[in-house]
N, C-alpha and C positions, 0 to 999 in steps of 0.2 A: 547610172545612179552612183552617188560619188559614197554612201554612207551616211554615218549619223555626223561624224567630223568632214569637215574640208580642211584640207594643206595648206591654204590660205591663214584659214582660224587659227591654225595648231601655231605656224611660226609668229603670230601677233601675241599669243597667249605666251609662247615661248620668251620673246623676247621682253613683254609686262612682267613677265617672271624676274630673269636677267637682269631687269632694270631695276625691281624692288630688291633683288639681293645686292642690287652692286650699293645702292642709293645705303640702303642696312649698311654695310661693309665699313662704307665711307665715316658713317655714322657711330663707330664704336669707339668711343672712348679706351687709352690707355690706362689700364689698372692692375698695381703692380702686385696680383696672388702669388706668383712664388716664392718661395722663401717666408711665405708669412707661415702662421701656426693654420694647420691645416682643419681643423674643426670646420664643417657646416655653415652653423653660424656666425661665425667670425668671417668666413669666407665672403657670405651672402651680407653681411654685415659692410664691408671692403669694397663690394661690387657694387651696393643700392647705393651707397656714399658716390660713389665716384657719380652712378649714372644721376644722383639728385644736383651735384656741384657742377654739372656741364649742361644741365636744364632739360634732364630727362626723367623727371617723377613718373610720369606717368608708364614708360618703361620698367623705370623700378620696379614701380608696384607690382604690373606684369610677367616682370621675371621674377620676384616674392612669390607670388601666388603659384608659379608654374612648378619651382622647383619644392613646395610644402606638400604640392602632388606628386611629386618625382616618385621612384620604388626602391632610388640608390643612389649612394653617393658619385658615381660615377656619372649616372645622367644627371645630378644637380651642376656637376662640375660643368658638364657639354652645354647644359642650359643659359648656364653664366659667361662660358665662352660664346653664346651668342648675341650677349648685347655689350658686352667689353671684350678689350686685344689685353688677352690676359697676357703679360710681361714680368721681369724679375726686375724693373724700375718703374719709376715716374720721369724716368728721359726720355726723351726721344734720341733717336740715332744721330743724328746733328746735334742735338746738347752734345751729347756721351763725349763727340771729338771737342766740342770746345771744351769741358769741363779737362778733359785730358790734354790739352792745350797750356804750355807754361812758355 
């Protein structure tokens, strides 16, 4: 009798897993919260903007609603790093060298 799970199932589900975070991963918009004024809502303000202007309302809203249940500021932050690459710009790594580039 193998159980309630098989080794089979477990590494499928494993890797559906892997697949939906990597696919997430891919998917998160650069948004530059460092350096800005740390308040909540400006914060949350910063991140729904980015994720509306890259054609993801419906994330938005998602992470709006997740972090208005949050218990702290701490997990509203972590919340927000899950669906933006919270950054101290709007470059990417490749700008950054041309911009510095004369």
């Amino acid at each position: 009798m193998e159980g309630i799970f098989n080794l089979k199932s477990i590494n499928l589900s494993r890797k559906k897993y892997l697949q939906v975070v990597y696919e997430h991963e891919e998917k998160k918009p650069k948004c530059a919260l460092i350096g800005q004024d740390g308040n909540i809502f400006n914060l949350i303000g910063i991140a729904s903007r980015t994720l509306k202007n890259n054609g993801m309302r419906e994330e938005s809203e998602e992470m709006v609603n997740r972090i208005t249940k949050s218990h702290n500021y701490y997990d509203a932050i972590a919340i927000i790093g899950e669906y933006v690459d919270i950054s101290d710009s709007e470059y990417d790594d490749e700008d950054e060298e041309d911009y510095y580039d004369d």
